[in-house]
C-alpha positions as CSV (number, residue, x, y, z in Angstrom):
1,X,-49.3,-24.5,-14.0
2,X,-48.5,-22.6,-10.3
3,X,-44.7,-23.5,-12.1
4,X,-45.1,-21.6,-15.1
5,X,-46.5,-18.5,-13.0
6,X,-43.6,-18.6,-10.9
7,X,-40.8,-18.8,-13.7
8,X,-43.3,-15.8,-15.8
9,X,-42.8,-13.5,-12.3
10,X,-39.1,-13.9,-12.5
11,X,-38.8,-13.2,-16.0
12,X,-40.6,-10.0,-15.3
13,X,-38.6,-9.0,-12.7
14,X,-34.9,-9.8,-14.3
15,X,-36.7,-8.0,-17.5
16,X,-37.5,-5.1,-14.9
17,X,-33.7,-4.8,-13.7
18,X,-32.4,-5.3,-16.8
19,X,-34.3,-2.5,-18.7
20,X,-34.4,0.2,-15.9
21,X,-30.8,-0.9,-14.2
22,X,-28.6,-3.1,-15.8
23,X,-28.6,-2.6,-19.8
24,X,-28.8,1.4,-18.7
25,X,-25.7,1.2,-17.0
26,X,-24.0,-1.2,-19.0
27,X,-24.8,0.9,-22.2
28,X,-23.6,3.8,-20.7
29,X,-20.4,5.3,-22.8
30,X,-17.2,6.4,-21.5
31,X,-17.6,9.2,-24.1
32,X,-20.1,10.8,-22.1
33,X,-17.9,11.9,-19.1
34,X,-15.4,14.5,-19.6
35,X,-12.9,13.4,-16.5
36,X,-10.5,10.4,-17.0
37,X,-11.3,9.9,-13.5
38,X,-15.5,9.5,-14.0
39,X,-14.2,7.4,-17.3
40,X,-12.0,4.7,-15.2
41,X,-15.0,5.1,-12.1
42,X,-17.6,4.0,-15.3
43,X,-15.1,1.0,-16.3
44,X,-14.9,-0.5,-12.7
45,X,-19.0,0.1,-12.5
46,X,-19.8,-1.6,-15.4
47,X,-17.4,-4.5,-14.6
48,X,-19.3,-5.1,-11.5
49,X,-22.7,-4.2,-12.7
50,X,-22.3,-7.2,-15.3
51,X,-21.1,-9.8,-12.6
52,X,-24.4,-8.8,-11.3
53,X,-26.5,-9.3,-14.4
54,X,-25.2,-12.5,-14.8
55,X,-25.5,-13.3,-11.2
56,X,-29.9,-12.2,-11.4
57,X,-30.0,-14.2,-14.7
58,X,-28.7,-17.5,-13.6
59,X,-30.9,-19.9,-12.1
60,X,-29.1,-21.8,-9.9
61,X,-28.4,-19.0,-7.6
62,X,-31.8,-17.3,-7.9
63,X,-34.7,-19.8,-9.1
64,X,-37.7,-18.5,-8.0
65,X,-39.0,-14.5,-8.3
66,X,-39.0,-14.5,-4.2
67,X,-35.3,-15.0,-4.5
68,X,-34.5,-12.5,-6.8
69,X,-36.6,-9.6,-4.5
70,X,-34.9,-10.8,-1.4
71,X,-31.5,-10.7,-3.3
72,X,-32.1,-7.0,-4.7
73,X,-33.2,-5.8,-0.9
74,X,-30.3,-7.4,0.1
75,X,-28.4,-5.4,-2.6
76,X,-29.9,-2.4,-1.3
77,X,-28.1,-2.5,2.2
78,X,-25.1,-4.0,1.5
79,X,-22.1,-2.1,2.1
80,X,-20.7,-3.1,-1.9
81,X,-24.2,-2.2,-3.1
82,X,-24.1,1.3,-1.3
83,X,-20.6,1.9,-2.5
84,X,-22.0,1.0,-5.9
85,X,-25.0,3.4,-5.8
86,X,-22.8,6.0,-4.5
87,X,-20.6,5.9,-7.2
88,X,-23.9,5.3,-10.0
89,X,-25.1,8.7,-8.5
90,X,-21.7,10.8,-9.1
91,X,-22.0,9.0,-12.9
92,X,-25.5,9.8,-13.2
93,X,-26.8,6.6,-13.5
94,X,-29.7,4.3,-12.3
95,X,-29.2,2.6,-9.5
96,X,-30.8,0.1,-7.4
97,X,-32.3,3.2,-4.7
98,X,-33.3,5.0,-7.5
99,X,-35.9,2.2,-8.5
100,X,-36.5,0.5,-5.4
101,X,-40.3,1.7,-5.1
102,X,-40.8,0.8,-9.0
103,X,-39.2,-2.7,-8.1
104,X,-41.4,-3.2,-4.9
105,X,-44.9,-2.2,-7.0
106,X,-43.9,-4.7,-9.6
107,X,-43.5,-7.1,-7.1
108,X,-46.2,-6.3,-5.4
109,X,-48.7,-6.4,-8.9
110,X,-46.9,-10.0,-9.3
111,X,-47.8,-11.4,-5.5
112,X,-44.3,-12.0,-4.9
């Protein structure tokens, strides 16, 4: 059973990125930005912000609900993850700073 708890915590937390991070960005349309340049800065974003989705959803590199917080605080201080927010703010986006406290009380309300 303790099994079954654990996989049900991470399948809360990759639903909690995906809905309030990654399917935001990733739904995002180039037809909202005026500037070629914000257009080409959304392309690159979403390019990376996929990589990432599929990096949270697989298994092998993140099995356990303790992996995926550790791996999203990690996120938060890397320098590519900075760049990344950086450039989610000038688009307007969510981004990983911008939900951090949500993320943490979730985890928190799970005991991871």
């Amino acid at each position: 059973m303790a099994i079954r708890a654990g996989e049900k915590r991470r399948e809360e937390l990759i639903k909690f990125l995906d809905e309030k991070l990654f399917d935001a960005i990733l739904l995002a349309s180039p037809g909202d930005y005026k500037s070629e340049v914000l257009k080409k800065k959304l392309h690159a974003v979403k390019k990376h912000i996929e990589k990432e989705k599929h990096r949270f959803h697989d298994l092998q590199q993140y099995p356990t609900a303790a992996d995926v917080k550790k791996n999203v605080l990690a996120d938060l201080h890397s320098k590519t993850g900075r760049k990344i927010d950086h450039e989610l703010d000038e688009l307007e986006l969510p981004s990983l700073p911008k939900i951090r406290d949500e993320f943490l009380k979730l985890c928190e309300d799970l005991q991871v």
